[in-house]
RODO-694363 format. One record per residue: residue in one letter; z, y, x of N, C-alpha, C, O in turn. Coordinates in Angstrom, 1 decimal. Example, Ala and Ser with C-alpha at 12.3 -4.5 7.8 and 13.67 -1.06 7.14 Angstrom:
("A",(7.8,-5.7,13.2),(7.8,-4.5,12.3),(7.8,-3.3,13.2),(8.5,-3.3,14.2)),
("S",(7.1,-2.2,12.8),(7.1,-1.1,13.7),(7.9,0.0,12.9),(8.0,1.1,13.4)),
// end
This chain:
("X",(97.4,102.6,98.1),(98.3,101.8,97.3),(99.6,102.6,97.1),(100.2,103.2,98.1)),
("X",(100.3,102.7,95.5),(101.6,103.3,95.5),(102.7,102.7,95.9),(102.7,101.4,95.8)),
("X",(103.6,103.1,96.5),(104.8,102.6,97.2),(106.0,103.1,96.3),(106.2,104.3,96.0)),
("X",(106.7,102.2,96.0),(108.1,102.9,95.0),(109.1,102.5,95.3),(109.5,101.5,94.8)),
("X",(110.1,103.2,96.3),(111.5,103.2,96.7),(112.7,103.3,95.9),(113.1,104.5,95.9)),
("X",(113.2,102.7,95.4),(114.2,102.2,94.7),(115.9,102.2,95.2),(116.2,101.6,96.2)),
("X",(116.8,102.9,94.4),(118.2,102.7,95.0),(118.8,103.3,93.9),(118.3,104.1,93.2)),
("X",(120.3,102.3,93.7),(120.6,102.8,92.6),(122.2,102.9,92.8),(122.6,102.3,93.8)),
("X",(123.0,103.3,92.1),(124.7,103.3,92.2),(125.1,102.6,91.4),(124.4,102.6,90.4)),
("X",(126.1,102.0,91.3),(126.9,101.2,90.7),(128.5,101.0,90.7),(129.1,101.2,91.8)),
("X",(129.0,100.6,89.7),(130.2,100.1,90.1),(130.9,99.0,90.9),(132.1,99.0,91.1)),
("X",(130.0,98.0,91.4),(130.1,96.9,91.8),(129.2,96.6,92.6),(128.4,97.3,93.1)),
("X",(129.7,95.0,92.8),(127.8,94.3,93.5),(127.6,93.4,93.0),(126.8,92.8,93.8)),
("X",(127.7,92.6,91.9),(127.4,91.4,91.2),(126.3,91.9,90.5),(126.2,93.1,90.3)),
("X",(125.6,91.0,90.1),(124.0,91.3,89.5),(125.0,91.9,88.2),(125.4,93.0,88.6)),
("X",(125.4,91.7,87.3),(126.2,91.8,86.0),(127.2,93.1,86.4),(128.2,93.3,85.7)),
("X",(126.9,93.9,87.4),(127.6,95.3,87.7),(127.0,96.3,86.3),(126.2,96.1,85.4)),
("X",(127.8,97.1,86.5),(127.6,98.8,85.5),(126.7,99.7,86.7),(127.1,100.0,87.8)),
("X",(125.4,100.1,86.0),(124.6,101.0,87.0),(124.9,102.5,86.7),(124.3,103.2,85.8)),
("X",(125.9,103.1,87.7),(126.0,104.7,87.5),(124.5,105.4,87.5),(124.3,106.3,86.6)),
("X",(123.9,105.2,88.0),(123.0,105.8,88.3),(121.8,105.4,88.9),(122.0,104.5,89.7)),
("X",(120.3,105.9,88.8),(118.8,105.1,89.7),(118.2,106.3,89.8),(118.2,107.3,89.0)),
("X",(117.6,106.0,91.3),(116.9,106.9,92.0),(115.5,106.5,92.1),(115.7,105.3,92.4)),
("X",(114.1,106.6,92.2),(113.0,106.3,92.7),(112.3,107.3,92.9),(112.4,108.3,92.3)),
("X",(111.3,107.1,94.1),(110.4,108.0,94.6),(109.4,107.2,94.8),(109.6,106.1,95.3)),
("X",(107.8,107.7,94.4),(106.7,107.4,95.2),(106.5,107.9,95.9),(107.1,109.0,95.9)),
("X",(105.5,107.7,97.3),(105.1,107.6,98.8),(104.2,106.9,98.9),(103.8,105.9,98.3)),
("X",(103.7,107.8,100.0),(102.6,107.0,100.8),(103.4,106.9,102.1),(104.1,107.8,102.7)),
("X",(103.2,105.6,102.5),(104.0,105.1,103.6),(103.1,105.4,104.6),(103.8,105.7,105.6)),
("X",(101.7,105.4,104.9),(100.7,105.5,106.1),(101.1,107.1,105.8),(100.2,107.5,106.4)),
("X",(101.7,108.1,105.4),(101.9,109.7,105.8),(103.5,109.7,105.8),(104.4,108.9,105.4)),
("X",(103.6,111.0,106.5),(104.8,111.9,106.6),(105.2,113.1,105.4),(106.0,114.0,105.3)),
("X",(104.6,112.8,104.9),(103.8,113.5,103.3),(105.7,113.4,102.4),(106.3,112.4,102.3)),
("X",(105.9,114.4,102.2),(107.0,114.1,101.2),(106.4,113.6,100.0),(105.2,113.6,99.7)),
("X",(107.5,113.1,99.1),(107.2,112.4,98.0),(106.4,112.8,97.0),(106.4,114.0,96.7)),
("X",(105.7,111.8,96.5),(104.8,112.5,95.6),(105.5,112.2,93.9),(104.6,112.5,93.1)),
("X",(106.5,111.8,93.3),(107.0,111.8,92.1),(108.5,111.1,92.3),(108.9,110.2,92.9)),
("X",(109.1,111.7,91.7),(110.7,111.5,91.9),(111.3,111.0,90.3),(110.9,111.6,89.3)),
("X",(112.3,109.8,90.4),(113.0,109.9,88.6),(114.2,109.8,89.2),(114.4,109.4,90.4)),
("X",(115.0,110.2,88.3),(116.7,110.3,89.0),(117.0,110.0,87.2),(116.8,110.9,86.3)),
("X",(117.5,108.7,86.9),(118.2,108.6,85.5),(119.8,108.0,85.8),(120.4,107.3,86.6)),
("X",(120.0,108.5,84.8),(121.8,107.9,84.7),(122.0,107.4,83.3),(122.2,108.1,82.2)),
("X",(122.0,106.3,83.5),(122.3,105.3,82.2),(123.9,105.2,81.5),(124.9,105.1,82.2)),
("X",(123.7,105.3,80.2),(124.7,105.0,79.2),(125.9,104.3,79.7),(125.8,103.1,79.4)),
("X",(127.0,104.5,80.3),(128.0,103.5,80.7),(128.8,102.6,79.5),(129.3,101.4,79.5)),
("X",(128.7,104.0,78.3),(129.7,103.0,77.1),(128.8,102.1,76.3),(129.2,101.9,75.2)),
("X",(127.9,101.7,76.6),(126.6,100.8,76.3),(126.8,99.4,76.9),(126.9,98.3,76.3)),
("X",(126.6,100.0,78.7),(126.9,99.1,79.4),(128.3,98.1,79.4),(128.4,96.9,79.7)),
("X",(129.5,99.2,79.0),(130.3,98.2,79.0),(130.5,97.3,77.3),(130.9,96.2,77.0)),
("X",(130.1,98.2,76.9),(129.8,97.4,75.1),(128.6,95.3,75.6),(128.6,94.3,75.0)),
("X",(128.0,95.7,76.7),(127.2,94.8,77.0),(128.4,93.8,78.3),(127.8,93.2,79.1)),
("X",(129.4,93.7,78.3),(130.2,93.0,79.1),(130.2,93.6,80.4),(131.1,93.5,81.2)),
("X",(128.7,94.4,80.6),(128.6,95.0,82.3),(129.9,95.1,83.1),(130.9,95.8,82.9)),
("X",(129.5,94.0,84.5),(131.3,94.2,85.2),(131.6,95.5,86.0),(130.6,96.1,86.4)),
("X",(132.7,96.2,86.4),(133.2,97.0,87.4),(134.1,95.8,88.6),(134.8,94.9,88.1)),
("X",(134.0,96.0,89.7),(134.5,95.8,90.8),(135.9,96.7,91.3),(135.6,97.7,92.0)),
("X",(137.1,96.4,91.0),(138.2,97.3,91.7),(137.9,97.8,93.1),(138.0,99.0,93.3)),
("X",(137.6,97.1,93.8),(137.0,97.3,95.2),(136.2,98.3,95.2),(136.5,99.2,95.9)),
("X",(135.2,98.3,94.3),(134.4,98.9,94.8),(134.8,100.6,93.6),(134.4,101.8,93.7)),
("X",(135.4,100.1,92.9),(136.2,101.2,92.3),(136.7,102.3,93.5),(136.5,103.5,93.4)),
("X",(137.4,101.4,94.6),(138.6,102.4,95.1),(137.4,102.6,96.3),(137.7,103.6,96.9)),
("X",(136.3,102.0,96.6),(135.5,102.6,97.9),(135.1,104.0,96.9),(135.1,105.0,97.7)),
("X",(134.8,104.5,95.6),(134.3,105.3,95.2),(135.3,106.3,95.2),(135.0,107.5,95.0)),
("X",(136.6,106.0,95.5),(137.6,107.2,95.3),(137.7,107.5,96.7),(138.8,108.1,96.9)),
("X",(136.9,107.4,98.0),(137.2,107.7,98.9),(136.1,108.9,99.1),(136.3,109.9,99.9)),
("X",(135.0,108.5,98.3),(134.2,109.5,98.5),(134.4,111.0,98.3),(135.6,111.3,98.2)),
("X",(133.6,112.0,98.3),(133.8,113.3,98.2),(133.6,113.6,96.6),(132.9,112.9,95.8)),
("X",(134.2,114.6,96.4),(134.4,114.9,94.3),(133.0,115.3,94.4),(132.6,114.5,93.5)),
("X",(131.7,116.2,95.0),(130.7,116.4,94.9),(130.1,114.8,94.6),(129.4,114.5,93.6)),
("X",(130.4,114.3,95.4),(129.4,113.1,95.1),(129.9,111.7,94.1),(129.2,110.8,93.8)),
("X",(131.3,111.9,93.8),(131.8,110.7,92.6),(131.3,111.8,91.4),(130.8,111.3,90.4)),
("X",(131.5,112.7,91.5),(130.8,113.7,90.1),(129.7,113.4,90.3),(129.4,113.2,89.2)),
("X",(128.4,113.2,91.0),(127.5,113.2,90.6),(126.4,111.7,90.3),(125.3,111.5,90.0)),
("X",(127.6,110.9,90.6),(127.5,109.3,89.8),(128.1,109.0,88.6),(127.6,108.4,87.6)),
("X",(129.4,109.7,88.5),(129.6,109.3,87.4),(130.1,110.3,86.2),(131.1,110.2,85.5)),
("X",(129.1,111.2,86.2),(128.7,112.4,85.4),(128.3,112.1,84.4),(127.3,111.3,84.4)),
("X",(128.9,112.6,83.0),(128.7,112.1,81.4),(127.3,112.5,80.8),(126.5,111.7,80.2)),
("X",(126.9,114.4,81.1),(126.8,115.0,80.4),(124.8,115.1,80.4),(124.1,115.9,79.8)),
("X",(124.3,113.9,81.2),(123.2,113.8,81.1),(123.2,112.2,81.0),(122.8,111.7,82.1)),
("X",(123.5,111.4,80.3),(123.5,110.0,80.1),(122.3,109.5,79.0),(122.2,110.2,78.0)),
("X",(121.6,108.6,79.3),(120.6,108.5,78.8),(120.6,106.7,78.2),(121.1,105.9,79.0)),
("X",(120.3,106.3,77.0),(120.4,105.0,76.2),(119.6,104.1,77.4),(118.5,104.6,77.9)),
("X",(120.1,102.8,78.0),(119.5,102.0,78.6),(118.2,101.4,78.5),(117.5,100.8,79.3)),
("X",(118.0,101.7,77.4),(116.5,101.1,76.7),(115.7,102.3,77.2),(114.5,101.9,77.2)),
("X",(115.8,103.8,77.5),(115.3,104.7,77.6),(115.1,104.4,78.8),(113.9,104.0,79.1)),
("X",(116.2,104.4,80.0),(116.2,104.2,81.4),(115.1,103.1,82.2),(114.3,103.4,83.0)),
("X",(115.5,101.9,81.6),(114.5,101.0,81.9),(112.8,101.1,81.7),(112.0,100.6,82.4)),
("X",(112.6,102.1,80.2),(111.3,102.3,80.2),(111.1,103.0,81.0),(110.2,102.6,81.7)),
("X",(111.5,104.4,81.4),(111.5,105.7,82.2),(110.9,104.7,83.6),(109.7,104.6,83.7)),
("X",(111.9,104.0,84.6),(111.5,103.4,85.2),(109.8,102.0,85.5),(109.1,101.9,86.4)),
("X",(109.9,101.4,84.5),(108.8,100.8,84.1),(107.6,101.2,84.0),(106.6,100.6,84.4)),
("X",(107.6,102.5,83.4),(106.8,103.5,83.4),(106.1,103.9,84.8),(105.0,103.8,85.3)),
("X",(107.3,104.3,85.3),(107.2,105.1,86.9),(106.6,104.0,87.8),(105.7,104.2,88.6)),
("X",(107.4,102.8,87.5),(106.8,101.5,88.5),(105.5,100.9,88.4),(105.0,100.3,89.3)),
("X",(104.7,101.3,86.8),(103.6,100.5,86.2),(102.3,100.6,87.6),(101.6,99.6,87.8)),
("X",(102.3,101.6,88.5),(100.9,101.7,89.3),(101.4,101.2,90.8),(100.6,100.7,91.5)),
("X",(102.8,101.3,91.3),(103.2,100.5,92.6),(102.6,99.1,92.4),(102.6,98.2,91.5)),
("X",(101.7,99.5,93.9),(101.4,98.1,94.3),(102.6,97.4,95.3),(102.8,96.2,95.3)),
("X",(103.4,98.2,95.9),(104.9,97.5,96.6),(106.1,98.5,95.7),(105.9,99.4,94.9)),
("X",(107.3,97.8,96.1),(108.1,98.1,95.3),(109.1,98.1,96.1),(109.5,97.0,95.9)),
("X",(110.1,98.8,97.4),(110.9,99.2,98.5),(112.5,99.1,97.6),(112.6,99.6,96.5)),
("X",(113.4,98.4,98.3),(114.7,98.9,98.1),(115.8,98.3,99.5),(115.4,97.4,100.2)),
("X",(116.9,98.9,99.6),(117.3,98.9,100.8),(118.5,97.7,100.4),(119.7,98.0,100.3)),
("X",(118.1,96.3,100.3),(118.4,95.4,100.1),(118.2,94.8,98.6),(119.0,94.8,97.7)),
("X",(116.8,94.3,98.5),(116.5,94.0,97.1),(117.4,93.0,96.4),(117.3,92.8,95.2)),
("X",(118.0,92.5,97.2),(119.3,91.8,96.6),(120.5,92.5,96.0),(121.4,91.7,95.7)),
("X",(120.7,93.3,95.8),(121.4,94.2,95.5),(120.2,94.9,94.4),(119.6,94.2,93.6)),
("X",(119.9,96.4,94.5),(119.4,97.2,93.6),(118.4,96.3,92.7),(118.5,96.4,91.4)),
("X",(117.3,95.5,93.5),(116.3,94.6,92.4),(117.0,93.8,91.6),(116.8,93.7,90.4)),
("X",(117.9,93.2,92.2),(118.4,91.8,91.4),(119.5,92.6,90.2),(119.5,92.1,89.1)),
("X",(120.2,93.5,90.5),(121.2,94.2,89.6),(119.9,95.0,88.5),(119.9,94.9,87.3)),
("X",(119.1,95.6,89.3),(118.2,96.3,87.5),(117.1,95.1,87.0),(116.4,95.5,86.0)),
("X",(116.7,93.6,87.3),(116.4,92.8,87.2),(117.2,92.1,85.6),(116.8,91.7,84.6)),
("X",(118.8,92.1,86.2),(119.8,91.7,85.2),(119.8,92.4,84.0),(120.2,91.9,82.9)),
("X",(119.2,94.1,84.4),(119.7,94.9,83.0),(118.3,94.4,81.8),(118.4,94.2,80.6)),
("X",(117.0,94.2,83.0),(115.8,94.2,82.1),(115.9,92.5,81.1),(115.6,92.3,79.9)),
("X",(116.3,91.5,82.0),(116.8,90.6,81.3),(117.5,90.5,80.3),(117.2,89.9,79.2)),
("X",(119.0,91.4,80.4),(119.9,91.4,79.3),(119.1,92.3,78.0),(119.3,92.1,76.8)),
("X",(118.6,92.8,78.4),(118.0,93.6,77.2),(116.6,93.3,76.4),(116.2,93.9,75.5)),
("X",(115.7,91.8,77.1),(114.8,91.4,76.8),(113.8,92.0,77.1),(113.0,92.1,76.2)),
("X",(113.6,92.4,78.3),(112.7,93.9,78.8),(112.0,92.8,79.6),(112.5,91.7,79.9)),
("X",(110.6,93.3,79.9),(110.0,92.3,80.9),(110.0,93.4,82.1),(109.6,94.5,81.9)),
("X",(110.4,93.0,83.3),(110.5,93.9,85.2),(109.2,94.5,85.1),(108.3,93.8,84.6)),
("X",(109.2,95.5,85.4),(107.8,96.2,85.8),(107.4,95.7,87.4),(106.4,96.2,87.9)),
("X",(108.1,94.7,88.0),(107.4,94.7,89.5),(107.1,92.9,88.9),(107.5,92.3,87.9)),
("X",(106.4,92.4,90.1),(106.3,90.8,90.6),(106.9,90.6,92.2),(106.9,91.4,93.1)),
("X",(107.6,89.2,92.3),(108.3,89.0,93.1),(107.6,89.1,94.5),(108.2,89.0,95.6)),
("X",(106.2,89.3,94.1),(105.6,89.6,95.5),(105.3,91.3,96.1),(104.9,91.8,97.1)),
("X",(105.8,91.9,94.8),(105.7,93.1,95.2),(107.1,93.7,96.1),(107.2,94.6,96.9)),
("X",(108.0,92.9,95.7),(109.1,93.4,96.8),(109.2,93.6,98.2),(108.4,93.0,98.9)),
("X",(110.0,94.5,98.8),(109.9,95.0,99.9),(111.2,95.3,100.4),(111.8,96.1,99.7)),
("X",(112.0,94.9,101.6),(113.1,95.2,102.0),(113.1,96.1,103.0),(112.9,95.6,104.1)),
("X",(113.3,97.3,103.0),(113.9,98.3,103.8),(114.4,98.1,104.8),(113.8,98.4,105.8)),
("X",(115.8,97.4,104.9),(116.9,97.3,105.3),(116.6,96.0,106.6),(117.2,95.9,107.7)),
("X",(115.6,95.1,106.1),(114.8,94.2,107.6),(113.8,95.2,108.1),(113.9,95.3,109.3)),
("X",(113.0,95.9,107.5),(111.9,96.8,108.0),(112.9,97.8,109.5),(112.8,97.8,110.7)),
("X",(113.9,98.5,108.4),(114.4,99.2,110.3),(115.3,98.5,110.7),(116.2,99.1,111.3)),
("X",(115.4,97.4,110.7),(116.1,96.6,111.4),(115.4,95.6,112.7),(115.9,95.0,113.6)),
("X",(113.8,95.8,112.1),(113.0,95.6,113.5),(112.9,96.7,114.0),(113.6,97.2,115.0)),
("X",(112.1,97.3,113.4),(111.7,99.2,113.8),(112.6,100.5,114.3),(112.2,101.4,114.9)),
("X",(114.1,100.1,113.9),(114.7,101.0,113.8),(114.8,101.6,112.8),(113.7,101.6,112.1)),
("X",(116.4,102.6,112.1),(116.7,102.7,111.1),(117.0,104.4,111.3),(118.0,105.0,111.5)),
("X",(115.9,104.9,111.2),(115.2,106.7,111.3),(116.2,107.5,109.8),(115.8,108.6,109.5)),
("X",(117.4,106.9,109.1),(118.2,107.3,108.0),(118.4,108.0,108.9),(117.9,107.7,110.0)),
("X",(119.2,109.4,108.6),(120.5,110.2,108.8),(121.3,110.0,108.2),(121.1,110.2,107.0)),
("X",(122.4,109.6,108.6),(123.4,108.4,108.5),(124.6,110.0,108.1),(125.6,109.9,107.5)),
("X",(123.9,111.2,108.6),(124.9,112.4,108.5),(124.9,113.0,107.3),(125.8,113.5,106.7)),
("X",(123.9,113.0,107.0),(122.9,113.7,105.8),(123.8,113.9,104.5),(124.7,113.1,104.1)),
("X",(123.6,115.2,103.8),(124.2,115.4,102.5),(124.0,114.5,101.6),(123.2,113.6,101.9)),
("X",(124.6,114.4,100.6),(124.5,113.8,99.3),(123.8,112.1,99.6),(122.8,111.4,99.1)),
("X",(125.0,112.1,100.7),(124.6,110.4,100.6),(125.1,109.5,99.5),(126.0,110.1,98.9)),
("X",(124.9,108.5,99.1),(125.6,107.6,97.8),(125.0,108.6,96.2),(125.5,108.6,95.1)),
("X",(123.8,109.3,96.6),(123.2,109.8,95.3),(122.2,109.2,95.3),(121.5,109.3,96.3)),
("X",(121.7,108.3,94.4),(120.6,107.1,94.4),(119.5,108.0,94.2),(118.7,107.5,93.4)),
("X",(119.0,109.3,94.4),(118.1,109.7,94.0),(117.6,110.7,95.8),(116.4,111.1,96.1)),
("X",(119.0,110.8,96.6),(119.2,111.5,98.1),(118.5,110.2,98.7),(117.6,110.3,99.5)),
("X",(119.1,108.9,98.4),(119.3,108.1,99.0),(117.8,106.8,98.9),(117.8,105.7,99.2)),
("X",(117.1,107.4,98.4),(115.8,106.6,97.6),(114.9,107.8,98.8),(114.3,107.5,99.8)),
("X",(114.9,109.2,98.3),(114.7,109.9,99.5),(114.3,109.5,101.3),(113.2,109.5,102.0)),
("X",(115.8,109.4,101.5),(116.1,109.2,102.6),(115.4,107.8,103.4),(115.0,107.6,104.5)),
("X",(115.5,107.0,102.2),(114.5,105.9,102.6),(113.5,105.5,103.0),(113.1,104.9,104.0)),
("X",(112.5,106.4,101.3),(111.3,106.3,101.9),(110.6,107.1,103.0),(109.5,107.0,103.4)),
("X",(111.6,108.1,103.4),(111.4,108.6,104.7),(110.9,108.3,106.1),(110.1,108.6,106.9)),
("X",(112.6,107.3,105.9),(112.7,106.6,107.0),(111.7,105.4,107.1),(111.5,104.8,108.2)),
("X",(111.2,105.1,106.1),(109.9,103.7,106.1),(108.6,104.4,106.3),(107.6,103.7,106.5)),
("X",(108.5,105.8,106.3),(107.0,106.3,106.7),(107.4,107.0,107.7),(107.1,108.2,107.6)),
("X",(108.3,106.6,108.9),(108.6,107.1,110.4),(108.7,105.8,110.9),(108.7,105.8,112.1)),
("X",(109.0,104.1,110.3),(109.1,103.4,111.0),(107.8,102.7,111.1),(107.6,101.8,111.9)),
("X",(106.6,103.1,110.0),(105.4,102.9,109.6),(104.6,103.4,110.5),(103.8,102.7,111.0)),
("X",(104.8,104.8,110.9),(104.1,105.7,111.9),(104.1,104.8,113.1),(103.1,104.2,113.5)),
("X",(105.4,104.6,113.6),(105.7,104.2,115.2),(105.1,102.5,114.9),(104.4,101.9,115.8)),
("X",(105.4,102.0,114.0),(104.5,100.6,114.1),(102.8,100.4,114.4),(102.0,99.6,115.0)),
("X",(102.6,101.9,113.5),(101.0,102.2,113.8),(101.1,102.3,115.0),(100.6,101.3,115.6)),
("X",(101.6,103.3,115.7),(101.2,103.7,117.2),(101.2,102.9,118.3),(100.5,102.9,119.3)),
("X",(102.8,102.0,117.9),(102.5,100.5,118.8),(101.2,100.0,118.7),(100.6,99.7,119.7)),
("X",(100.9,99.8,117.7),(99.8,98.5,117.7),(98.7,99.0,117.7),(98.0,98.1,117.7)),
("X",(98.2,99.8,117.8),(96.8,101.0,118.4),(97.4,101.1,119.7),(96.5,100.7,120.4)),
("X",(98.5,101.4,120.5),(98.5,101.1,122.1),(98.5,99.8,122.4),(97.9,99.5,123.5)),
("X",(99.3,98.5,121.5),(98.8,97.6,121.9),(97.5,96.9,122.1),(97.1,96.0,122.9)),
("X",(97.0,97.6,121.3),(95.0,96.7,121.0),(94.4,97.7,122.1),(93.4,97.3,122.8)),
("X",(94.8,99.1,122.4),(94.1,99.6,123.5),(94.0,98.7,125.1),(93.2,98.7,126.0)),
("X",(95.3,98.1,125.0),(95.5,97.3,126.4),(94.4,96.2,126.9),(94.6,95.7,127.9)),
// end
């Protein structure tokens, strides 16, 4: 079964946010296997705000704390792509996931949920395909590198995920094959 890890940047956190940027990767979560297909799009902002899309001051000024390597590479003009483009690109990518991973689907699902709504798009996932990350290493442990370059790049950071979910996958296997050995 395909697994598709999802993370995306934004200006905000309200479902009705401006998306700088979406990351996704397929995986197989039963391997250690790096990813097997990567999309990294950055959607249209003067679209988004033509569409009411909100910005967050807050979350404005958490972005000016970051490093110029990494607010340039959210909110970078010179590859901007029409939202109607984005959403299919994604759709596309999502059509064969049988789960669908994000590191609080309340956040990333429900905000690209809003864009496919506003735009009359039907979601490429079902609400049973969701998957939360963020409870997963919170039983298991959270195997991120919390140090790691080009964090807050939804494409490093979709990465880093599904990583960390086929190391917390591994050690859940190995538990429970030592526990059924007992």
């Amino acid at each position: 079964m395909t697994h598709v890890m999802i993370d995306i940047e934004t200006k905000g956190t309200r479902t009705d946010t401006t998306v700088l940027a979406i990351g996704a990767v397929k995986f197989d979560i039963h391997s250690n296997t790096g990813m097997a297909q990567e999309l990294y799009l950055h959607p249209d902002l003067e679209q988004q705000r033509l569409m009411q899309r909100t910005e967050d001051p807050a979350t404005m000024q958490w972005w000016d704390t970051q490093s110029e390597a990494v607010r340039y590479e959210a909110f970078r003009m010179d590859c901007r792509i029409p939202l109607e483009s984005a959403l299919d690109q994604l759709s596309e990518f999502c059509a064969d996931a049988g789960t669908v991973w994000a590191q609080g689907p309340q956040f990333d699902i429900s905000i690209l949920e809003s864009l496919y709504t506003s735009l009359g798009k039907r979601k490429p996932w079902r609400f049973n395909q969701i998957r939360d990350s963020r409870t997963l290493f919170g039983i298991l442990g959270d195997r991120r590198d919390k140090n790691a370059t080009g964090l807050h790049n939804a494409l490093e950071d979709a990465r880093s995920q599904a990583r960390a979910a086929q190391q917390a996958m591994a050690y859940l296997e190995e538990i429970t094959t030592a526990w059924t050995e007992i």
